[in-house]
Each structure stands twice: as structure tokens, then as C-alpha cells.
C-alpha positions in Angstrom: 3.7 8.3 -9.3 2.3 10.8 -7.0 3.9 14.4 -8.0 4.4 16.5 -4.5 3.1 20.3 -5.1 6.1 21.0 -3.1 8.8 18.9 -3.8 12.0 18.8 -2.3 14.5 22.0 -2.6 12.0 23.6 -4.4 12.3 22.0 -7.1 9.8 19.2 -9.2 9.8 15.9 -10.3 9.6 16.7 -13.7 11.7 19.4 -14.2 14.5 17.5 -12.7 13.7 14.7 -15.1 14.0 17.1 -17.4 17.5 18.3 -16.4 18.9 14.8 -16.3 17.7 14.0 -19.3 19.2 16.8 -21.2 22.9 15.6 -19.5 22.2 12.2 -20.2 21.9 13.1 -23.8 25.1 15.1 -23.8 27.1 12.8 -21.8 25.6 10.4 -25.0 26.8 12.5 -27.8 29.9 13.7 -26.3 31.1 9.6 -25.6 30.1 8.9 -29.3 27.6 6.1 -28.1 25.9 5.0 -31.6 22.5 5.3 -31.1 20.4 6.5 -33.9 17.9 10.0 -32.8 15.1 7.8 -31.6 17.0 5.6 -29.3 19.1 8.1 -28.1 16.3 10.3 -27.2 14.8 7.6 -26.1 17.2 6.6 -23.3 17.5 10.0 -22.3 14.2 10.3 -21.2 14.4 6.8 -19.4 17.3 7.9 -17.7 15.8 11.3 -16.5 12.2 9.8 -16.0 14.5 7.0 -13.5 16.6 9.5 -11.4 13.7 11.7 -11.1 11.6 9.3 -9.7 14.1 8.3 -6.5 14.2 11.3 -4.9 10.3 11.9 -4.6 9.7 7.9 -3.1 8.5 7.7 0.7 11.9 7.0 3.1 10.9 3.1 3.4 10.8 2.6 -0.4 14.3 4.7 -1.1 16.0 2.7 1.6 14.3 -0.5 0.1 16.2 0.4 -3.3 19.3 1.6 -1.5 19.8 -2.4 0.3 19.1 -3.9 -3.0 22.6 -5.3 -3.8 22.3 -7.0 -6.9 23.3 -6.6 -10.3 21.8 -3.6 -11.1 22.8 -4.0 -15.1 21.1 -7.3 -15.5 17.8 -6.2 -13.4 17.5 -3.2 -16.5 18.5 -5.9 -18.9 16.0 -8.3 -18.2 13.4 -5.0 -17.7 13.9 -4.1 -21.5 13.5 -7.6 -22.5 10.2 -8.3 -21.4 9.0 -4.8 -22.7 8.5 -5.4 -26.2 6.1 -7.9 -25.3 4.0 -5.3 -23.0 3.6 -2.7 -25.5 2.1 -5.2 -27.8 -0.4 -6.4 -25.3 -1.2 -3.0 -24.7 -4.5 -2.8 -25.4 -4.5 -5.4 -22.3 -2.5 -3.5 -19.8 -0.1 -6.1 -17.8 -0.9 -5.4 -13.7 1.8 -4.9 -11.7 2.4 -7.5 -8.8 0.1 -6.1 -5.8 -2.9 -5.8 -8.3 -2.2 -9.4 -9.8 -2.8 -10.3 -6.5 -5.6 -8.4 -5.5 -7.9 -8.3 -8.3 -10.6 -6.1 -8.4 -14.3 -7.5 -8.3 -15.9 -7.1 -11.6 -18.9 -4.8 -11.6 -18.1 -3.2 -8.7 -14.8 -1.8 -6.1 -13.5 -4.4 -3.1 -14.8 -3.5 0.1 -13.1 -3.9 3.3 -13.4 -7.2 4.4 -12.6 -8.7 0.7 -9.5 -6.3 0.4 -8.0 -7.4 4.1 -8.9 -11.1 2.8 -6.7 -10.3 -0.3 -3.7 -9.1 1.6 -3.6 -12.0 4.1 -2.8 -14.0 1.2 0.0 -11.6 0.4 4.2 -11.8 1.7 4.7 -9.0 3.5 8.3 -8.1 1.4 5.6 -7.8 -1.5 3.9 -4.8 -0.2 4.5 -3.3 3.2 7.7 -1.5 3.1 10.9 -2.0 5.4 10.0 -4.4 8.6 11.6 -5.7 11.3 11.3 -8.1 14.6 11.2 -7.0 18.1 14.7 -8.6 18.7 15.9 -5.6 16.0 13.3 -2.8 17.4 15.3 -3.5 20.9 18.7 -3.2 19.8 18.3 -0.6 17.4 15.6 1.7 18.1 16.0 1.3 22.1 12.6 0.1 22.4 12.2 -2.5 24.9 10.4 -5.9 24.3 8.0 -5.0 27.1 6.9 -1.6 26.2 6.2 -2.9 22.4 4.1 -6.0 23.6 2.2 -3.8 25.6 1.9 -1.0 22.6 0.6 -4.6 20.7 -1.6 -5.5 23.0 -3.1 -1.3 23.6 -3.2 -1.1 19.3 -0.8 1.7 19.5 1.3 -0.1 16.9 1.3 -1.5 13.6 2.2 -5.2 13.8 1.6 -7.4 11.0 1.4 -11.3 11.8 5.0 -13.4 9.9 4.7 -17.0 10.2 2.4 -18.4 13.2 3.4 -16.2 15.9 5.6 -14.0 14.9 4.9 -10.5 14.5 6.5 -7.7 12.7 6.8 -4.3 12.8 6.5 -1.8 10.0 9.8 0.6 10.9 7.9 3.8 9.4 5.5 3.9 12.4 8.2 4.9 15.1 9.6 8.4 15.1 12.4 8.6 18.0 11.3 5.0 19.3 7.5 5.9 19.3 4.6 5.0 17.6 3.7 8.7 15.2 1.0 10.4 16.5 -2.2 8.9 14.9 -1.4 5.0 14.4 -3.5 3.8 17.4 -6.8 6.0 15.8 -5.9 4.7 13.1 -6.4 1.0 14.0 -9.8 1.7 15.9 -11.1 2.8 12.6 -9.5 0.2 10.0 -9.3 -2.7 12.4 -7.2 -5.0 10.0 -3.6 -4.1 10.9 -2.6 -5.3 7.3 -5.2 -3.4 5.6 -4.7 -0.4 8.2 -0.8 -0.2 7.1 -1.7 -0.8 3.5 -4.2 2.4 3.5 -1.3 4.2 5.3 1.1 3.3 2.6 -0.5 4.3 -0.5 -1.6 7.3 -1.9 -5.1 8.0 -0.5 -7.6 9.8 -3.1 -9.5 11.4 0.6 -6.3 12.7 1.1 -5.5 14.5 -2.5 -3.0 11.8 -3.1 -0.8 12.1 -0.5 0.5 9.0 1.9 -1.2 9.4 5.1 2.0 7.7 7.0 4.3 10.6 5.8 1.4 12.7 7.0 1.5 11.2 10.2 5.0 11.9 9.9 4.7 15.6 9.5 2.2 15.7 12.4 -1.3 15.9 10.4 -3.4 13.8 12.4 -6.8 15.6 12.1 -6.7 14.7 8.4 -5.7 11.4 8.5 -7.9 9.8 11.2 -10.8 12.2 9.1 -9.9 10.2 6.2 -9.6 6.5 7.8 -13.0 7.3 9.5 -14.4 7.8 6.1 -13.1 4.6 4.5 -13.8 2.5 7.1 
């Protein structure tokens, strides 16, 4: 995970790991779980390296976790079950699920039109954050059907085709029921909408690391659209 150089309240990912894990390992001792030194040090750090982690996720991926309303204690369960197996295929590193589906081309890196190939064959839930219909955008962001159709039709907004049809709407794109500044520039250069939303998504290595929606976000166009002109 990307680590911010200013992280929230001043203070960093990993000295809040840190900090949990010591009170983790306390709260351990103190309950007289029996775990011998290794494992108890060992789910310290997995409990600190955890509740680090949340706080320093984009918006759409926190409130992703925060909907998921399953059995949290099973999920963890079945987590630890399949890791013995992982760290002995280490020396062939498992892929997690986005790059199981887009593979990279041996030899040489995926360009454009192979990667926007890769993620048509892809569910958006899989990869694109927190989405939602127009029927939704209406009665909950106060953006009529009209003015987003025509925002569709301008390329002033992100929609990514469901189904046939249907299109949806990545909800990290609107700021006060508006497109950020920035999205439309950034479809004229990456002309894919999925590929376009999946640049703005990740961390972006012309961009030091940082996710160019939450720079959007925070108003810093020029660098963006610099950035999206270059890779495309």
C-alpha cells in the first residue's frame, strides 16, 4: 500500500501500526490468551498491520469495507487457512484477483488498447470502486437524469457500460453533484472510460504514487491531466 508523506492527523501508517500492535499484545497477555512468543507476536503485528491499513484507503474503498456485512470471523478464518499454502509457493508469488485477470504480456508491459481489452472482460464490483445507476444519482445526489445524459453524452463523466445498455457511474467522480474538476480532460486523453477510471483509481508511478482521483479531489488538475497526457 501506498504510504501518504502526510498522513492523516499527523500521524503515519506505520507508526500507528505500531501503536496497535503494542495494545494488541497487552490486551493478549493481560486476557491470558495462550499463545506461545511467536504466535503472539505474530498476531500482534497482523492486528496493527490490519487497523493501520483502513484509515489510509481512498473513501470508495473504506466505505466498500464499511457495507460489507458478513461474517467478519470466518472471512479471517478462511484467510489463514489458505495462507500456509502461499508461503510455500512463495517462490511463485500467488497474483491477487485484478492481475489474474489481466496478465501481463511476457517480454514486454500492456499497452493501451490490450489493457482496456483486459478490463472489458472484467465485473465492474471486481475493480472500480463504489457505483451506482442514474435512478440512485437522482434521488440521492440531486442530479437530474437529464443533466447526467447530457454530461454522458459531453464526456464530462465517468460512465462505465453494466449489462447492454445500462450505464453506471463511479460515485468518486462527483463532488457536491458535479463531475471534479478534471474528469472530462481526462477522457479526451485516455478515451476508454474503463481504462480512464482504472488509471484514476490506482496509484500512478507519473504521479509519485498518489491516486489521481483523490487528486482531482483536492483540486490538482494540472498534474493529473499532465500525467494522463503522458500515458496515453
Amino acid at each position: 500500500m501506498t504510504r501518504f508523506q502526510t498522513p492523516p492527523e499527523g500521524i503515519s501508517q506505520e507508526t500507528l501500526a505500531d501503536l496497535v500492535t503494542e495494545a494488541v499484545q497487552q490486551a493478549l497477555m493481560q486476557h491470558g490468551v495462550l499463545l506461545d512468543a511467536q504466535a503472539l507476536v505474530s498476531a500482534s503485528v497482523l492486528a496493527g498491520s490490519v487497523a493501520a491499513a483502513l484509515p489510509f484507503l481512498p473513501q470508495t474503498q473504506r466505505v466498500a469495507i464499511d457495507s460489507f456485512k458478513g461474517d467478519w470471523t470466518a472471512l479471517v478464518s478462511e484467510f489463514f487457512r489458505t495462507m500456509p499454502g502461499r508461503i510455500a509457493s512463495a517462490d511463485s508469488p500467488v497474483p491477487d484477483q485484478a492481475s489474474e485477470r489481466m496478465p501481463p504480456k511476457a517480454g514486454r508491459p500492456q499497452s493501451i488498447a490490450e489493457r482496456a481489452a483486459d478490463l472489458q472482460s472484467m465485473l465492474i464490483e471486481d475493480w472500480a470502486g463504489e457505483v451506482a445507476g442514474s435512478t440512485y444519482l437522482e434521488e440521492k445526489l440531486r442530479i437530474p437524469r437529464s443533466t447526467l445524459h447530457r454530461w454522458q453524452r459531453r464526456g464530462e463523466v465517468v460512465a462505465l457500460r453494466k449489462g447492454g445498455r445500462k450505464h453506471v457511474f463511479p460515485l468518486a467522480q462527483f463532488i457536491d453533484g458535479r463531475p471534479v474538476p478534471g474528469i472530462s480532460e481526462v477522457l479526451s486523453a485516455i478515451t476508454n472510460p474503463r481504462l480512464a477510471w482504472f488509471w484514476l483509481t490506482r496509484p500512478s508511478p507519473e504521479l509519485e504514487g498518489r491516486i489521481p482521483i483523490e487528486m482531482l479531489r483536492e483540486d490538482m488538475v494540472e498534474d493529473v491531466l499532465h500525467a494522463a497526457r503522458t500515458l496515453s
